[in-house]
C-alpha positions as CSV (number, residue, x, y, z in Angstrom):
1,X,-35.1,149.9,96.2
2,X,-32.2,151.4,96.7
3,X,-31.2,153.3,100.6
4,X,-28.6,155.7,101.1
5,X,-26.3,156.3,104.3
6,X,-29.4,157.5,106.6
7,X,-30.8,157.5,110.6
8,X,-34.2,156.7,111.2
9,X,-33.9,156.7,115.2
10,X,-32.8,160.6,115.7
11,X,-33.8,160.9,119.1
12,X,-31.6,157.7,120.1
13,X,-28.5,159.1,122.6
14,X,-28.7,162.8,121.1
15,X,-31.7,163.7,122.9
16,X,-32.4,165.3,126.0
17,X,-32.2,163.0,129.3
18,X,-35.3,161.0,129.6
19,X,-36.9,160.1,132.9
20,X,-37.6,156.5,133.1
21,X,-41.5,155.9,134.3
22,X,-42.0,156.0,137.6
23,X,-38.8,158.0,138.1
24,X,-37.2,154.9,138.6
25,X,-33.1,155.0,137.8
26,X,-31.7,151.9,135.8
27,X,-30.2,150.2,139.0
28,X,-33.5,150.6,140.6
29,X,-35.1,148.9,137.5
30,X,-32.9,145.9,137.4
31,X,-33.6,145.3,141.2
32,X,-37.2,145.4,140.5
33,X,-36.4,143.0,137.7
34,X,-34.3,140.6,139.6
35,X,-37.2,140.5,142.2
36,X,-39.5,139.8,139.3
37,X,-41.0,142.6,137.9
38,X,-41.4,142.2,133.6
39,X,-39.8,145.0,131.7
40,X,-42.9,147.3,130.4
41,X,-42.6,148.4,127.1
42,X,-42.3,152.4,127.9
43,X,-39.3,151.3,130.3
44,X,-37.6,149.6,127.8
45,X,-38.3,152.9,125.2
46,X,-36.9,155.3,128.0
47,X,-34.0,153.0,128.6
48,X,-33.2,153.1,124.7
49,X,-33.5,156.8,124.3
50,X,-30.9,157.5,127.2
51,X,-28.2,159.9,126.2
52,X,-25.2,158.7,125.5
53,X,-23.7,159.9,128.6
54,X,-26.0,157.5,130.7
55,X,-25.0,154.7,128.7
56,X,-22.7,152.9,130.7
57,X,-24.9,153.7,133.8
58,X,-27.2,151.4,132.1
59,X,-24.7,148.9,131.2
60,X,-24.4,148.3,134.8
61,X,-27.6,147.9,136.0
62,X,-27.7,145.1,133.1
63,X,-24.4,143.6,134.1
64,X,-26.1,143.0,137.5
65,X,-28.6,140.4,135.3
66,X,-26.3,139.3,133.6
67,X,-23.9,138.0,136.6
68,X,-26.5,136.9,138.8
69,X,-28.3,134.6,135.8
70,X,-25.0,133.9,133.9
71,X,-22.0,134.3,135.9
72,X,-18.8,135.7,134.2
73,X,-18.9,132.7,131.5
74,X,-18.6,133.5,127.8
75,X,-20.1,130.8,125.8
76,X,-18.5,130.2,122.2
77,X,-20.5,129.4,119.3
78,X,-18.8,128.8,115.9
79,X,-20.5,128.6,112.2
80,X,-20.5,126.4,109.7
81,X,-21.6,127.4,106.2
82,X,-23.1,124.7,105.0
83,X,-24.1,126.3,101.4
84,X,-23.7,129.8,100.5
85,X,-25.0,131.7,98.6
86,X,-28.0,131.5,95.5
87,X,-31.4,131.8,98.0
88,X,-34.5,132.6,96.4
89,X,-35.7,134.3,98.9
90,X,-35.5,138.2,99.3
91,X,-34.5,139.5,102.5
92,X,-33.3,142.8,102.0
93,X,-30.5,142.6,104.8
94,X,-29.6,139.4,103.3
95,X,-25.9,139.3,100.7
96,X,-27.1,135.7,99.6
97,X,-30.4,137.3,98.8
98,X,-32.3,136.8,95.4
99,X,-30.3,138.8,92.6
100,X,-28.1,140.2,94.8
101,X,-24.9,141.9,93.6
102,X,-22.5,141.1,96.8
103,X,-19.4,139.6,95.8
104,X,-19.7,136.8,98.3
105,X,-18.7,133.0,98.0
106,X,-21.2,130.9,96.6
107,X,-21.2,126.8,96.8
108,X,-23.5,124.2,97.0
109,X,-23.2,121.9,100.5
110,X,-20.3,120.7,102.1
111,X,-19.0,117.2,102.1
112,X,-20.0,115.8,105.9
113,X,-16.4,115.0,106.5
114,X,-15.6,118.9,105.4
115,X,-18.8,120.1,107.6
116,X,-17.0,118.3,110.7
117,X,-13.2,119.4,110.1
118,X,-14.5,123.0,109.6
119,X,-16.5,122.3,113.1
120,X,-13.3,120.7,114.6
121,X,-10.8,124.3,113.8
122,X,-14.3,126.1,116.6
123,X,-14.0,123.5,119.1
124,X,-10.1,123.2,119.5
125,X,-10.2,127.3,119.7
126,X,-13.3,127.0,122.6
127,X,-16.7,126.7,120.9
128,X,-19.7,124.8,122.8
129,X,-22.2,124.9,120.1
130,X,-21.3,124.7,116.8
131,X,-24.0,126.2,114.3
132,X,-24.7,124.7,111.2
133,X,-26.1,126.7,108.5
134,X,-27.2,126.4,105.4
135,X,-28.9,129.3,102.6
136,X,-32.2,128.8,101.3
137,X,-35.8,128.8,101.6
138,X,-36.4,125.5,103.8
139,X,-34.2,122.0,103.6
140,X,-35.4,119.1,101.4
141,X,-35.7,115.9,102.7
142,X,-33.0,114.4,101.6
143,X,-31.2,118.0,103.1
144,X,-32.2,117.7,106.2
145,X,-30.4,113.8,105.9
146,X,-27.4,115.2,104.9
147,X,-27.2,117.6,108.2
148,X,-28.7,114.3,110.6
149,X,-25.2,112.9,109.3
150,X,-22.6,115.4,110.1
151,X,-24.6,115.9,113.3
152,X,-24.2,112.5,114.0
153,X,-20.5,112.6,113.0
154,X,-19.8,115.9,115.1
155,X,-21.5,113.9,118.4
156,X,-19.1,111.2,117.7
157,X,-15.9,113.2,117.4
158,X,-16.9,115.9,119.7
159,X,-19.8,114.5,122.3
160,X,-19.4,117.7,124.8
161,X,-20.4,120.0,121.9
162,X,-24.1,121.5,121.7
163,X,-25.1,121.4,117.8
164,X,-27.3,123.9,116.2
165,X,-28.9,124.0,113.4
166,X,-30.1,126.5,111.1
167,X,-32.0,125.8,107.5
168,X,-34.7,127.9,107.2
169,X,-38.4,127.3,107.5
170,X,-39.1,123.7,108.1
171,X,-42.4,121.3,107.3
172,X,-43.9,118.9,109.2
173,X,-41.5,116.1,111.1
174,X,-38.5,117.4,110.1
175,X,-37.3,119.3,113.2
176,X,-38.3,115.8,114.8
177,X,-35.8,113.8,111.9
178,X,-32.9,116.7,113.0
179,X,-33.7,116.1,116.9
180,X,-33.2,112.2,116.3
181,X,-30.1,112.6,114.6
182,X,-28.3,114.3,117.6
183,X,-29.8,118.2,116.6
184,X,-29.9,120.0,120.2
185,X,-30.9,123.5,119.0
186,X,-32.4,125.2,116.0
187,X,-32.2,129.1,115.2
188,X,-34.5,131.1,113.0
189,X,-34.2,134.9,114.2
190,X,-37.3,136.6,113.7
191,X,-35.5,139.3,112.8
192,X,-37.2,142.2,113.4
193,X,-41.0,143.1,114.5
194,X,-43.9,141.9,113.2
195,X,-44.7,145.6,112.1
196,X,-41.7,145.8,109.8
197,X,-41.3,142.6,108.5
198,X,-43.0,143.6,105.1
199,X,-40.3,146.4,104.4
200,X,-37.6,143.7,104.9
201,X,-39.3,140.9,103.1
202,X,-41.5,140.1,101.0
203,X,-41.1,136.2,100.2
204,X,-42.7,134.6,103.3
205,X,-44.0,136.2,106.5
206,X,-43.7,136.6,109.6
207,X,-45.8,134.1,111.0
208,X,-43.9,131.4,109.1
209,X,-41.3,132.2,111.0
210,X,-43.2,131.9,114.2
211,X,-44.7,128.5,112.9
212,X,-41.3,127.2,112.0
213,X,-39.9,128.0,115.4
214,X,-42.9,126.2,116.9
215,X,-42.4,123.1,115.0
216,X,-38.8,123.5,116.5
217,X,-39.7,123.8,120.3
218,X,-42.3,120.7,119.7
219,X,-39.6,118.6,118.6
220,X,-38.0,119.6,121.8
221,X,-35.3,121.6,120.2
222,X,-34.2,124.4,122.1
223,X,-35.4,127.4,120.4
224,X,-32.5,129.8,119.5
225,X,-34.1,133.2,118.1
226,X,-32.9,137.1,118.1
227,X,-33.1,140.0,115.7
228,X,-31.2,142.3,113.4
229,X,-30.8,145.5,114.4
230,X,-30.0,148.8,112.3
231,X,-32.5,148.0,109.4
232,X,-34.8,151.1,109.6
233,X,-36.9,149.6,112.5
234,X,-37.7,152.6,115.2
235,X,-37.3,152.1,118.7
236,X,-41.0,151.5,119.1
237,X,-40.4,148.2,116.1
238,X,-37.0,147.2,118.3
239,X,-39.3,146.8,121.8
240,X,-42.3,145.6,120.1
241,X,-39.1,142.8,118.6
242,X,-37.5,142.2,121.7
243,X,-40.4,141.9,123.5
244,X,-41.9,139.4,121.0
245,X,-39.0,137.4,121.6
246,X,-39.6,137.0,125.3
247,X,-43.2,135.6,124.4
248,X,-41.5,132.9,122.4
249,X,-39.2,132.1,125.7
250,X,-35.7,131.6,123.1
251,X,-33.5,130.1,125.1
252,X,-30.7,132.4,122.9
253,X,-30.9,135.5,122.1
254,X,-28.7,136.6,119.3
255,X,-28.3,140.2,118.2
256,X,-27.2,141.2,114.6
257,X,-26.0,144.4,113.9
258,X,-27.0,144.7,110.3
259,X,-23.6,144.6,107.7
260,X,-24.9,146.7,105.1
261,X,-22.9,144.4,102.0
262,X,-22.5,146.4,98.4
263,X,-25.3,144.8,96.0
264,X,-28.1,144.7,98.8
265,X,-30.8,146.9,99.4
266,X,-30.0,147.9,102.6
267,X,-26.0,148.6,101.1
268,X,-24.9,152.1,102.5
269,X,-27.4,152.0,105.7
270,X,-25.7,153.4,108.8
271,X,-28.0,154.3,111.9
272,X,-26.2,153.1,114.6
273,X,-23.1,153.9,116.6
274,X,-21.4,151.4,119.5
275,X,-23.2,153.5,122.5
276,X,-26.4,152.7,120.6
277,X,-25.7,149.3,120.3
278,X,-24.6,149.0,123.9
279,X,-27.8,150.1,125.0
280,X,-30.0,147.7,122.6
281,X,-27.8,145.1,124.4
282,X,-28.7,146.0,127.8
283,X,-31.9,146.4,127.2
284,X,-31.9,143.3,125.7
285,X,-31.3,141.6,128.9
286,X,-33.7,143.6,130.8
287,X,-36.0,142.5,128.5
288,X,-34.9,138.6,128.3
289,X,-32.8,138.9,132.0
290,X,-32.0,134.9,132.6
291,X,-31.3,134.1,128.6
292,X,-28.4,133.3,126.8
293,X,-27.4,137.0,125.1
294,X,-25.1,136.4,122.1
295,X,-23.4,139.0,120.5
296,X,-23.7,138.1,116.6
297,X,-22.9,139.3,113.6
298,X,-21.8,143.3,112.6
299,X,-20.3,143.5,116.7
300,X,-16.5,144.3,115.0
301,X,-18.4,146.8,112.3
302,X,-20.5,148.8,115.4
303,X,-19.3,147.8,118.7
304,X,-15.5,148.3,117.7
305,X,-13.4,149.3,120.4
306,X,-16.7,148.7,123.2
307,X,-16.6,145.1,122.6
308,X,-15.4,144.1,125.4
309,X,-17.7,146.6,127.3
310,X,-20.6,144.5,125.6
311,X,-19.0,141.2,127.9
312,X,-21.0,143.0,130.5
313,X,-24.1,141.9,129.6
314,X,-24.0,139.6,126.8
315,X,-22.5,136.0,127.9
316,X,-21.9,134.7,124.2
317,X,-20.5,135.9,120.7
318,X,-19.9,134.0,117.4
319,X,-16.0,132.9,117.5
320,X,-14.2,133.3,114.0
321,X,-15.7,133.9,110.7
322,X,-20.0,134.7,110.1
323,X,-21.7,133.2,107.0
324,X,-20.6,135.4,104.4
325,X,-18.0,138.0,106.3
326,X,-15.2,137.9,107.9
327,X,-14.9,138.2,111.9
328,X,-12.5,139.4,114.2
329,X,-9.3,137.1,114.8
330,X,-10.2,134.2,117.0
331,X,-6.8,134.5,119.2
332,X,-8.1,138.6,119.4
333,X,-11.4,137.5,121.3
334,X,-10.0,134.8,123.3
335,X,-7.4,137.8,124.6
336,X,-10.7,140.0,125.4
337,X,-12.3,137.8,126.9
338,X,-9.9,137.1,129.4
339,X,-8.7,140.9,129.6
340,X,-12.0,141.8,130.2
341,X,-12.2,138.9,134.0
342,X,-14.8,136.5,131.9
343,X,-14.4,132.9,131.4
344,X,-14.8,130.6,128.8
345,X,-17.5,127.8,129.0
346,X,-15.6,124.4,128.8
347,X,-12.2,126.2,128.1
348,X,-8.8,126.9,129.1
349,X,-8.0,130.7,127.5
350,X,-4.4,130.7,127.2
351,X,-2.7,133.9,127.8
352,X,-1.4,135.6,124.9
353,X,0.9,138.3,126.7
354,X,4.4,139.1,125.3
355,X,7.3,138.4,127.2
356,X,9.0,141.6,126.2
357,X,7.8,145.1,124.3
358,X,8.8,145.3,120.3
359,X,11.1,147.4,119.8
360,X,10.6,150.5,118.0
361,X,12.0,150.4,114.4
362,X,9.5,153.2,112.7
363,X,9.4,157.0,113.2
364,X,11.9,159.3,114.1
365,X,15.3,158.8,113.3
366,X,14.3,155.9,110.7
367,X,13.4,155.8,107.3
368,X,9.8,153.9,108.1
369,X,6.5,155.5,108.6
370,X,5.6,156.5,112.3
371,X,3.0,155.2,114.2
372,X,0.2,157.7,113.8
């Protein structure tokens, strides 16, 4: 299958104003939700389909959630890339997919002493949780040993950090083997809703997500789940998503913004836009309004310059580099974070300021190109 450049949610901030049920305005809404009240699933629709001039009317009445659950803390999160590349599954989103064409970096798994030197370059730089990952279907036993070990080694050199892990669907007593090893997390997003998930995959289901996220929680792992976004789904798929993932009770949240690579079937794919994106935040945590929102992968490709508006209502983004792309410079969000009045969890942001303006030496009067 091949998609072209395309947007399958048309009425999303290009149609006329929509009146949220009950004639009830955003801020209303989030005081409802901070005295209790569950998002319904036609609020959350309405809230999506607001034009983009009401978007950062909404962002507000989010940021009210977010600051009375989360503070003005950012948490950090850094990946590790444990293997890359050659998985046999066939997620169409996916650049390590089966036969895809991507010209990314492919390598089997790292040394444990590489694994934790890689880990040490997030925390010096501010990460709480460091995320390792590896491609593939599901670990093998003796895989699932080899990430017990750098977990235990990580612990050792770095006992304040959170680790997660992230290996694909697991089998019986394994999320138990990564829990005893010093494992505090595991992710597996589901990705999208149950209602799409045939047009994104076809190599396992679903449910084996959900089954492999239970196994996780009953292992006492804390469940770390969220979504791509930006894959086709409408906004009817992204609530029916969202709202799945406040069943499971994910104690993270994080939202993709799908990176449509060259070589994948989903290459060329553009539906959303940053005001879009803020808005799927926001409702995100009106939806989820006490959990940990992380801004994940894509936020440099679709957020762009409204990063630092997404701060408002998201506590937690990926710092550095993603699996198989590159991110944003790690000094650059440190700076917006700080420029932007939030905090880091468990870290000192320095400040970056110049002492003095450069001096012009492009433009007028010089032989250099100008500055425009």
């Amino acid at each position: 299958m091949t998609t072209t450049a395309c947007c399958t949610r048309p009425t999303a901030g290009t149609a006329e104003p929509i009146e949220a049920p009950h004639g009830l305005r955003p801020e209303q809404l989030a005081q409802q939700i901070l005295d209790g009240h569950r998002l319904h699933a036609d609020e959350a629709l309405a809230l999506l389909r607001s034009p983009d001039a009401d978007t950062f009317t909404l962002v507000a009445a989010a940021s009210r959630l977010r600051h009375h659950h989360r503070g003005t803390q950012v948490k950090l999160n850094y990946l590790v890339s444990l293997k890359t590349g050659l998985c046999p599954e066939d997620c169409t989103y996916c650049s390590q997919r089966l036969g895809t064409d991507a010209q990314i970096l492919k390598y089997t798994w790292l040394k444990p002493e590489q694994a934790v030197e890689q880990a040490g370059h997030g925390v010096a730089a501010g990460a709480r949780r460091v995320c390792l990952v590896a491609s593939g279907t599901g670990p093998a036993e003796r895989d699932v040993d080899r990430v017990g070990t750098i977990a235990a080694r990580l612990k050792q050199e770095h006992p304040q950090v959170e680790v997660c892990a992230c290996l694909g669907l697991l089998k019986e007593n394994q999320a138990d083997r990564l829990r005893d090893a010093g494992v505090d997390a595991y992710n597996h997003n589901l990705n999208t809703a149950r209602s799409h998930y045939p047009e994104i995959c076809s190599t396992h289901t679903y449910e084996d997500r959900l089954a492999t996220i239970g196994r996780a929680v009953d292992a006492g792992l804390s469940p770390c789940s969220g979504l791509i976004v930006g894959m086709g789904e409408t906004d009817e798929q992204l609530v029916e998503a969202l709202f799945a993932l406040r069943e499971l009770d994910a104690d993270s949240v994080p939202v993709n913004f799908l990176m449509p690579f060259d070589g994948t079937p989903l290459a060329g794919r553009w539906e959303l836009t940053p005001l879009a994106c803020l808005r799927i935040l926001a409702v995100a945590r009106m939806t989820c309004p006490d959990k940990e929102i992380r801004i994940a992968a894509g936020r440099e490709m679709h957020l762009r310059s409204l990063q630092a508006v997404a701060l408002q209502v998201a506590d937690s983004l990926f710092l550095g580099d993603y699996l198989t792309s590159e991110g944003q410079g790690a000094q650059d969000d440190l700076t917006m974070i700080r420029d932007a009045g939030f905090t880091v969890v468990g870290a000192q942001v320095p400040d970056s300021r110049s002492d003095s303006p450069t001096t012009r030496r492009r433009g007028a009067g010089t032989e250099a190109a100008p500055n425009a």
